[in-house]
N, C-alpha and C positions, 0 to 999 in steps of 0.2 A: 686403371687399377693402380697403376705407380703414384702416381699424383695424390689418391685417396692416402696410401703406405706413409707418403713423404709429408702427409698432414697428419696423419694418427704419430710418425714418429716424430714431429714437433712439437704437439699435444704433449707427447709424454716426457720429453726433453725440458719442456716446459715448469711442466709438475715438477720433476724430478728438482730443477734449479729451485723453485719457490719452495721445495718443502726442505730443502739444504740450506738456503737460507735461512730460513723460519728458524731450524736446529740450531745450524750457527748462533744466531742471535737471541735463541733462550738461553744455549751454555756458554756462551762467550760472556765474562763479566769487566772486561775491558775499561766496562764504563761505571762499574757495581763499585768499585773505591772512592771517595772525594777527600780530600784533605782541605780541612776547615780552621778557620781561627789560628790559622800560622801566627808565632807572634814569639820576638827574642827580647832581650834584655840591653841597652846602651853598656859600655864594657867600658873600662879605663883605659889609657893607651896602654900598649904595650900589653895587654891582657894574651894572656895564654890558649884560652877557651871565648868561647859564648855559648850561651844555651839558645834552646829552640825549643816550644812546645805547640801542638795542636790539635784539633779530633782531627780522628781518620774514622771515618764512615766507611765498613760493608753494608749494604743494601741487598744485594747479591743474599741468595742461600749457600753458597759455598766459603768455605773459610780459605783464606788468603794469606799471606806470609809477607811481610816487608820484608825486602833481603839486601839493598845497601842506599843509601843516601848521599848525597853530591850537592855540593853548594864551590861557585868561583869565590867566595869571599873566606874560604878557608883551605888550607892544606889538603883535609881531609874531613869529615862525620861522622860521628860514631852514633849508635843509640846507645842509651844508657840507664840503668834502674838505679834510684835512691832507697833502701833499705834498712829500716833501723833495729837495732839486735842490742837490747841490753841500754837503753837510752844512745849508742851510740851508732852516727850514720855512716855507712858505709854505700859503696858509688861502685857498680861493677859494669860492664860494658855487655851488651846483650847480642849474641849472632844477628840472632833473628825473632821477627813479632809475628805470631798467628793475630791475627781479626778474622773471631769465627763469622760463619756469616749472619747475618741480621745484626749485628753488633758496632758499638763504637767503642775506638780505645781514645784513651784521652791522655795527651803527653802533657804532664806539668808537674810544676814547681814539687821538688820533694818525692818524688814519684819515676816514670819513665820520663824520657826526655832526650833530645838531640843534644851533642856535645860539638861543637864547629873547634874543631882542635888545627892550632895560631893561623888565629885570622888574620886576612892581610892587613886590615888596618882595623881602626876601632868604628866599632858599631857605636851610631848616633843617632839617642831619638829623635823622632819623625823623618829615620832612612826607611826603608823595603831593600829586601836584597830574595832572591829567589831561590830554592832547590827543588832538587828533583828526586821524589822517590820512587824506588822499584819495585814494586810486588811480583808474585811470584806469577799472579797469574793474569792480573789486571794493567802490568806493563811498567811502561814509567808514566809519574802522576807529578805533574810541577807543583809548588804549592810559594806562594809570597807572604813574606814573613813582613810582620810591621815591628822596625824596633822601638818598644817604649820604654821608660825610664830606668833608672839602672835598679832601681829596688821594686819594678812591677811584679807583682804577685797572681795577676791574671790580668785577659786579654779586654775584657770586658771594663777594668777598672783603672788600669794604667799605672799600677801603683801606690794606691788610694786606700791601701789596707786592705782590701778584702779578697778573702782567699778565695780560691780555685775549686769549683766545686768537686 
């Protein structure tokens, strides 16, 4: 009769882990962000800034928050909104980004955007240099930036005139 006990309560031990899992890996979106199309600007020396722009993909149905960014190639990261009022533009620093879910935000030119505030040296096209960002819920997410030319206007064209959709 023990034996029988010590089989029924591995049976349900069993279950129990497979349907915890199962749970876990519906609401866990860990893996529900991508960050796509990383891609900065070559910068003059002694440049103060460089920019960054990307998509960030939710996939996931739950909306998600980027809440700071990190790169070795600079001091510090900010994200940032370009905003125009009156023909004229104005640049403010943004806490934090919702990407609701199902959604893509897309960092570029004129728009949101990473700011790499004094980078240690000057970005040069056809470098890659790396960061890492943090969502709230989906963890940290590395993403590789490609740097193209110093007046590139999207990732797609490298500077070739054509804007950013």
């Amino acid at each position: 009769m023990l034996q029988k006990e010590s089989i029924l309560l591995a049976k349900a031990l069993l279950l129990v882990a497979l349907l915890a899992s199962s749970v876990a890996a519906q609401s866990n979106p860990a893996t529900s962000i991508e960050v796509r199309q990383a891609w900065s600007r070559a910068t003059p020396p002694a440049a103060p800034v460089a920019v960054g722009f990307a998509m960030i993909i939710n996939s996931s149905n739950e909306a998600d928050r980027l809440l700071s960014i990190e790169a070795t190639i600079s001091e510090s990261v900010e994200l940032h909104e370009t905003t125009v009022v009156d023909r004229i533009a104005r640049m403010r620093a943004v806490a934090r980004l919702e990407i609701a879910g199902g959604s893509t935000v897309v960092l570029k030119p004129s728009g949101l955007h990473l700011m790499f505030i004094k980078p240690k040296a000057p970005l040069r096209e056809g470098e890659k240099f790396k960061a890492t960002l943090r969502f709230e819920k989906a963890g940290a997410k590395e993403a590789e930036f490609s740097v193209l030319s110093l007046g590139a206007r999207d990732a797609s064209h490298g500077g070739h005139g054509a804007k950013t959709p």
